[in-house]
N, CA and C of each residue as an Amber inpcrd file, in Angstrom:
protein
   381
  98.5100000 -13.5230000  -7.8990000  98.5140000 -12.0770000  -7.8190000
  99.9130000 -11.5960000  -7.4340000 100.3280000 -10.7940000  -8.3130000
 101.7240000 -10.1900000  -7.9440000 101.4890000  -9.2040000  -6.5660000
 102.7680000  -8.6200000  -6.2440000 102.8230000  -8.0680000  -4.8420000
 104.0770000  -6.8760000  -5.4930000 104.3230000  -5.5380000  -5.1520000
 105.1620000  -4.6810000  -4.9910000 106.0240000  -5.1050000  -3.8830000
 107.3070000  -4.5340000  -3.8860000 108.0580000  -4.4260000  -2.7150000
 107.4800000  -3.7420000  -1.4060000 106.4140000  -2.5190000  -1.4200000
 106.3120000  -2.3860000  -0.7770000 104.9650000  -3.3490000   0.2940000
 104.3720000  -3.9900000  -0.4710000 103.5260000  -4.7780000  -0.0360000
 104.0800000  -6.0520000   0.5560000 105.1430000  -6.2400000  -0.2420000
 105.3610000  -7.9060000   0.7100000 105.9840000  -6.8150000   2.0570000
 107.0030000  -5.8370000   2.1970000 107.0070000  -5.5260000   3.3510000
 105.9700000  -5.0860000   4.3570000 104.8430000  -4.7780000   4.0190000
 103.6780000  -4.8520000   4.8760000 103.2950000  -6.0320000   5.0820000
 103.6180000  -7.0620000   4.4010000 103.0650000  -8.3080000   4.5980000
 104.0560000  -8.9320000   5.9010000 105.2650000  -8.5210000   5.4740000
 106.5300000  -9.2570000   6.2490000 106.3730000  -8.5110000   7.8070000
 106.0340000  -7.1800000   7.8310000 105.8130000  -5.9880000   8.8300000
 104.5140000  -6.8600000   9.9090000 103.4750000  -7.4590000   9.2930000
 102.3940000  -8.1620000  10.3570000 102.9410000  -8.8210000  10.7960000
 103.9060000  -9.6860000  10.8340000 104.6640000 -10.8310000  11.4250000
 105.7020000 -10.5830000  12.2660000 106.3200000  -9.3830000  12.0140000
 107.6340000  -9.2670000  12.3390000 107.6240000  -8.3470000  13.9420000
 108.2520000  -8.7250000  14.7150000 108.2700000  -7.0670000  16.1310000
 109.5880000  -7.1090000  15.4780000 109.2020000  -5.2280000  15.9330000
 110.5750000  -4.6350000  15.5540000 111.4910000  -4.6040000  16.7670000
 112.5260000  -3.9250000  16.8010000 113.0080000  -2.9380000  18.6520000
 113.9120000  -2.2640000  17.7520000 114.4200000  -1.6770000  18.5990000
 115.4090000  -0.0570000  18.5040000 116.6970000  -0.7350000  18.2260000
 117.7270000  -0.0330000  17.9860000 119.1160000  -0.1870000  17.7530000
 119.6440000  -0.6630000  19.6960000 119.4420000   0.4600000  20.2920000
 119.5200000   0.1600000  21.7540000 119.2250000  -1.0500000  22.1710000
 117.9410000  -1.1960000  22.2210000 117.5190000  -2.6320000  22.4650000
 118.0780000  -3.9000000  22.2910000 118.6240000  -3.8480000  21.1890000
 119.5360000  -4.9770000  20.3430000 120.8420000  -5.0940000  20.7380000
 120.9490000  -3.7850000  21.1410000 122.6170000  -4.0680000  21.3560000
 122.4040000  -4.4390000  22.5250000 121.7320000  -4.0950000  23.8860000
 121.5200000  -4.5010000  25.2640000 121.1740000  -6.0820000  25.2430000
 120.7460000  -6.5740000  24.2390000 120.0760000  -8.1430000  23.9580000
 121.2120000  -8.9260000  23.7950000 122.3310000  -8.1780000  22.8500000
 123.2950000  -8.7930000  22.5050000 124.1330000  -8.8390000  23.5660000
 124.4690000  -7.9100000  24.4660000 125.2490000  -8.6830000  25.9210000
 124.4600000  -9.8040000  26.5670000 123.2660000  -9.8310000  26.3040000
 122.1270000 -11.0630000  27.2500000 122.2220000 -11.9790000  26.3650000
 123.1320000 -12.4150000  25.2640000 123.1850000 -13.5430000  24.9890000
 122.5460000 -13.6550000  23.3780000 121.0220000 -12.2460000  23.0940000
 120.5320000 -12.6330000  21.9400000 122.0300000 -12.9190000  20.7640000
 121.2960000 -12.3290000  19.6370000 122.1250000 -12.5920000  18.1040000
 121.6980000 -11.4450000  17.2510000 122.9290000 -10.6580000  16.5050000
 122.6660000  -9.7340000  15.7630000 123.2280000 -10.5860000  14.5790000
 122.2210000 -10.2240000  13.7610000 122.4760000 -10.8830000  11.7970000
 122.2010000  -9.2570000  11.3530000 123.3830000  -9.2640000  10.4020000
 123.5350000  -7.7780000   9.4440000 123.4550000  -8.6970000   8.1490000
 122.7230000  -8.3660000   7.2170000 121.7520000  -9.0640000   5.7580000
 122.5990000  -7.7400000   5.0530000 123.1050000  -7.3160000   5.3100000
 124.0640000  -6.5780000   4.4310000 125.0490000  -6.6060000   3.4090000
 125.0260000  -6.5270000   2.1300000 125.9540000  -7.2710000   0.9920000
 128.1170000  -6.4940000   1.7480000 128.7010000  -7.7270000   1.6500000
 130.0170000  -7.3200000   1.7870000 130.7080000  -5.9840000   1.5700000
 130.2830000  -5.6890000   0.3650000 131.2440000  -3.8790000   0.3470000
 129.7370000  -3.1450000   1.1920000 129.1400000  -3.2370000   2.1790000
 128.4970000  -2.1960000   2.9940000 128.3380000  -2.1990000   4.0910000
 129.4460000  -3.4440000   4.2040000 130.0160000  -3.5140000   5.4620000
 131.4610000  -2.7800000   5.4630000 131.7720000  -3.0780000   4.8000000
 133.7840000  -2.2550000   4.1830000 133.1940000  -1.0930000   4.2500000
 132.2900000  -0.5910000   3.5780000 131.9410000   1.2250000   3.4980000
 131.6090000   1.9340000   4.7020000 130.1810000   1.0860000   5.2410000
 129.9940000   1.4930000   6.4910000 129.8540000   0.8370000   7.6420000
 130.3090000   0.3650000   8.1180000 130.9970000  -0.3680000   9.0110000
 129.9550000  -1.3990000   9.3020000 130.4990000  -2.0830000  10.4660000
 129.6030000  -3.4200000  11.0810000 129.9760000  -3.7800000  12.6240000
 129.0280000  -4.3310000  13.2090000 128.5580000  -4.3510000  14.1920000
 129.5560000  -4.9520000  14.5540000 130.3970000  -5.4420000  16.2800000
 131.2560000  -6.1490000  16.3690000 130.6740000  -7.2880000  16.8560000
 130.7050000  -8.3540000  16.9080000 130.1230000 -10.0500000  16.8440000
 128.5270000 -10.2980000  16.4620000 128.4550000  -9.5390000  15.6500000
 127.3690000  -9.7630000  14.6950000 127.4340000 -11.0470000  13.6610000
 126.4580000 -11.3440000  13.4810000 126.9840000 -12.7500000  12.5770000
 126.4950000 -11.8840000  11.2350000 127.1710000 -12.7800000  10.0110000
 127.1790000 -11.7240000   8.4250000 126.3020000 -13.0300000   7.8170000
 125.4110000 -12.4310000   7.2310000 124.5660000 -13.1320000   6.1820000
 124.1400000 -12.7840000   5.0870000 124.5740000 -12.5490000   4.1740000
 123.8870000 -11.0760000   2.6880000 122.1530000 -11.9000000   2.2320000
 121.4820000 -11.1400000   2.6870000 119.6380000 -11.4540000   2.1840000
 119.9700000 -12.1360000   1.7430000 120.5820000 -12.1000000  -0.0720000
 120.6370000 -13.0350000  -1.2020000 120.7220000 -14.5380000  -0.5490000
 121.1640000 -15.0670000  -0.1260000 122.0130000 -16.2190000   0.4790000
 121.0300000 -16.6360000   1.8210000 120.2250000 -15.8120000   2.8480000
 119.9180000 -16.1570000   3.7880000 119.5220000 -17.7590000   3.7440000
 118.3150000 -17.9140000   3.0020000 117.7470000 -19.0450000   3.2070000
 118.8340000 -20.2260000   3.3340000 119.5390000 -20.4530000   2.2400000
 121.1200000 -21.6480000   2.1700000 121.5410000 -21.5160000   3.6050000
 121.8910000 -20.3440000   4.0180000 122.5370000 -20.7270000   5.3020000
 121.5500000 -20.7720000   6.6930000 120.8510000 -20.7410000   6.4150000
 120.0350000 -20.8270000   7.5830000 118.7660000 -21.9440000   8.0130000
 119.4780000 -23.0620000   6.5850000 118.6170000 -24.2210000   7.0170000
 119.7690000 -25.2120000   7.3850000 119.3380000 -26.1200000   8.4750000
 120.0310000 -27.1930000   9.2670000 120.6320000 -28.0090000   7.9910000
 119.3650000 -28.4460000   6.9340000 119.9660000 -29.5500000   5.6220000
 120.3810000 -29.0430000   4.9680000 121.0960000 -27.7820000   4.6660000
 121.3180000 -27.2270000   3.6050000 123.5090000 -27.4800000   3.8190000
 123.7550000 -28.4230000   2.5800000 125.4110000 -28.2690000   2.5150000
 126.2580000 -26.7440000   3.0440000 125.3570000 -25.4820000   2.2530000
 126.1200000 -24.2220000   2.7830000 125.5110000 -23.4890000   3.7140000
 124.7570000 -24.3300000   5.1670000 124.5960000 -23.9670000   5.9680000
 125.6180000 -23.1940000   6.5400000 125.2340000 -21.9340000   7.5300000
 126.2550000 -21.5670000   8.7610000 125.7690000 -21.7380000   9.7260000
 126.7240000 -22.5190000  10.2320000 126.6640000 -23.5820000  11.6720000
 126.5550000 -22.3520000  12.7250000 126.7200000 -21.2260000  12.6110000
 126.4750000 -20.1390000  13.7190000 125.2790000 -19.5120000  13.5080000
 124.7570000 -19.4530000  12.7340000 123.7750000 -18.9630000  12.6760000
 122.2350000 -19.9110000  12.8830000 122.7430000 -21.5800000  12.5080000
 121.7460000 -22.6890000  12.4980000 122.1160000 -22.9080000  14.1540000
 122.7780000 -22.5590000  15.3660000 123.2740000 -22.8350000  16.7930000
 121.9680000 -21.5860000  17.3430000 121.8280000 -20.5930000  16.3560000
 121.1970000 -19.4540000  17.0170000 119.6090000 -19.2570000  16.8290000
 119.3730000 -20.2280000  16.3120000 117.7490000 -20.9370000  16.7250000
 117.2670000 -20.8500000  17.9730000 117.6050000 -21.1920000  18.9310000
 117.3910000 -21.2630000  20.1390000 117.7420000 -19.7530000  21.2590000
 118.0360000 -19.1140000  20.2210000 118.0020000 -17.7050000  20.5750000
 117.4680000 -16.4480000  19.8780000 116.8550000 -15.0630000  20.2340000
 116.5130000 -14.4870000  19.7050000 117.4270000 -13.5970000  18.4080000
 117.1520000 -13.9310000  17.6660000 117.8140000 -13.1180000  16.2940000
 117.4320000 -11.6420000  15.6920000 117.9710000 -10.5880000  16.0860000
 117.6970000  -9.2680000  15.6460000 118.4100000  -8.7330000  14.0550000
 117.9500000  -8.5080000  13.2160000 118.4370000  -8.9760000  11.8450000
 118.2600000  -7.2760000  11.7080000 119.7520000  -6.6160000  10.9970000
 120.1660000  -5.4230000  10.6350000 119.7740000  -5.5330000   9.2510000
 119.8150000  -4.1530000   8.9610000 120.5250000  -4.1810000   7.3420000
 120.4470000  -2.6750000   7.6560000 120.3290000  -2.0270000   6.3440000
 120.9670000  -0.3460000   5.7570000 119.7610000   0.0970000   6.8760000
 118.7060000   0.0700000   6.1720000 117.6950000   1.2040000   6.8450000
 116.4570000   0.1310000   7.2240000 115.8710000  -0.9290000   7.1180000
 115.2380000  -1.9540000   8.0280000 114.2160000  -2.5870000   6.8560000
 114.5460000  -2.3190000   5.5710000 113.7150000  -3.3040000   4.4960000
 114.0040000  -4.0380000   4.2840000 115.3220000  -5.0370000   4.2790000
 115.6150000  -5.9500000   3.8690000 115.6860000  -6.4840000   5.7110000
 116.0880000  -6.3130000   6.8270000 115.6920000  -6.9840000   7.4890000
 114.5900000  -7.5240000   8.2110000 113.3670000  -6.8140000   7.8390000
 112.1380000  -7.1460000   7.9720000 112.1530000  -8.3500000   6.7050000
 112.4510000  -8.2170000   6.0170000 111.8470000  -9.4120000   5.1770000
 112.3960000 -10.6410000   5.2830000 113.9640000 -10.4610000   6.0120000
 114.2000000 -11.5200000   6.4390000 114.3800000 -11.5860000   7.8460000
 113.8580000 -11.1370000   8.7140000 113.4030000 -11.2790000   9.8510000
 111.6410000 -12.3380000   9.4410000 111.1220000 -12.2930000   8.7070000
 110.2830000 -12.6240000   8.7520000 110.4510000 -14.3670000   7.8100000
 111.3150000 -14.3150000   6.9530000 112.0110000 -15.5220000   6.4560000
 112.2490000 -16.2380000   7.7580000 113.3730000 -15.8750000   8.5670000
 113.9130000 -16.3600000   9.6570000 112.8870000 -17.1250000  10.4740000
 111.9340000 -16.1240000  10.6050000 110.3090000 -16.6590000  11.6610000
 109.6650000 -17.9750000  10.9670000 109.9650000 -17.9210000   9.5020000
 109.2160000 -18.8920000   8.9590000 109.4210000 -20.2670000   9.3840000
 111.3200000 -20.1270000   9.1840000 111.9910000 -21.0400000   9.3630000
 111.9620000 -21.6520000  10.9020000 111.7150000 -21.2950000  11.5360000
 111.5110000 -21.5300000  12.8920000 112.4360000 -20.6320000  14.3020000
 113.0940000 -19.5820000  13.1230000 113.4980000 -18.7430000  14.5580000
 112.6240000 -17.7670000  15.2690000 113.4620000 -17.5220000  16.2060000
 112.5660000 -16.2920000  16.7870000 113.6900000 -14.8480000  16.4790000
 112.9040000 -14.2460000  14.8770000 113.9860000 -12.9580000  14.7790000
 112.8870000 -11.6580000  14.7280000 112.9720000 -10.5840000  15.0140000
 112.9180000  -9.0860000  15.1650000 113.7420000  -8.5180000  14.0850000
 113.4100000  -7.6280000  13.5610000 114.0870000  -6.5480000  12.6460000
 114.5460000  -5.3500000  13.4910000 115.7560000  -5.0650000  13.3190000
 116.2380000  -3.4500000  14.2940000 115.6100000  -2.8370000  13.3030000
 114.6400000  -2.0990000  13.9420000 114.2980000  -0.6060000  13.2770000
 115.1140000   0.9600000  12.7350000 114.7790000   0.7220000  11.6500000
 115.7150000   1.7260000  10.9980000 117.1090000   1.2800000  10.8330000
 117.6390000  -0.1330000  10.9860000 118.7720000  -0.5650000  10.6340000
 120.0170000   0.2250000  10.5390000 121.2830000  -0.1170000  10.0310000
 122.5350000   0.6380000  10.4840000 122.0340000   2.4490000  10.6690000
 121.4410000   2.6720000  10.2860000 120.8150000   4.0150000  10.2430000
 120.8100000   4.5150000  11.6640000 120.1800000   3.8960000  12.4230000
 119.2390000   4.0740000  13.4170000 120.3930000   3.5250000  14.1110000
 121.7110000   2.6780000  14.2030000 122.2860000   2.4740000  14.8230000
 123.5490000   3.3300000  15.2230000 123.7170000   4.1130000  14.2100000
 124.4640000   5.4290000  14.1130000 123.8770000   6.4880000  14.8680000
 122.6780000   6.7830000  14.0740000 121.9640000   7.7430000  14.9400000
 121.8040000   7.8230000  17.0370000 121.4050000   6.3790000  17.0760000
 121.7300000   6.2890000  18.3920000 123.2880000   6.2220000  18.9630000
 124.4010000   6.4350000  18.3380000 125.5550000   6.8450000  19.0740000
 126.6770000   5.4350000  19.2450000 125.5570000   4.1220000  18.8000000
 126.1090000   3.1800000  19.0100000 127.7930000   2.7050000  18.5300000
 127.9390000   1.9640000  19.1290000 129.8670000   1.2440000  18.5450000
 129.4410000   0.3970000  16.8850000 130.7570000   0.5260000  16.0370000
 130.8620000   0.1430000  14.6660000 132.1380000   0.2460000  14.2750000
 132.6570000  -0.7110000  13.9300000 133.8240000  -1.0680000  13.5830000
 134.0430000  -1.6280000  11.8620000 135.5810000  -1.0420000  12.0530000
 135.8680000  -0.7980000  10.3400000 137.0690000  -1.7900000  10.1410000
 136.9590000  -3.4220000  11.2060000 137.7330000  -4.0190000  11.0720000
 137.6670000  -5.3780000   9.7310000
């Protein structure tokens, strides 16, 4: 049986806790991990988080398994920590917030993604 986009995100949504932009960033001084699933020019356009780790959806899975040759070794270290996974507005990080869970992390989707991170007033850098 096929599935719409919006259905696997209800599907991905039962699995997933969300938190706020706030939340995440307060997590991220305590040590959690921010992943932005954001393709490269939307980070150049609209900025990005500062020590956020970069992962574009497309690609997640490759880098985020231990056996995989184009693993990232920062992001396979951050297993053992909670992973809050950005993107534009929070559809693509719910779905891989919920990838991530499969795999054995423990990740959350920021709600409402860079969106919601603006809106709350937060820091973003255009380096």
């Amino acid at each position: 049986m096929s599935k719409t986009l919006k259905e696997l995100v209800r599907d991905a949504e039962a699995h997933v806790s969300k938190v706020s932009a706030t939340e995440a960033q307060a997590a991220l001084r305590n040590g959690d991990v921010i992943l932005d699933v954001r393709e490269p020019a939307e980070l150049e356009k609209e900025g990005r988080i500062e020590n956020a780790l970069h992962v574009p959806r497309g690609v997640l899975e490759t880098k985020a398994c231990d056996e995989a040759e184009t693993k990232d070794t920062k992001l396979c270290r951050s297993r053992d920590k909670r992973v809050h996974v950005l993107c534009a507005s929070g559809v693509r990080a719910t779905l891989a917030a919920n990838t991530l869970r499969t795999m054995g992390y423990d990740a959350t989707a920021i709600d409402g993604g860079l969106k919601a991170w603006k809106e709350a007033g937060l820091d973003i850098t255009f380096s």
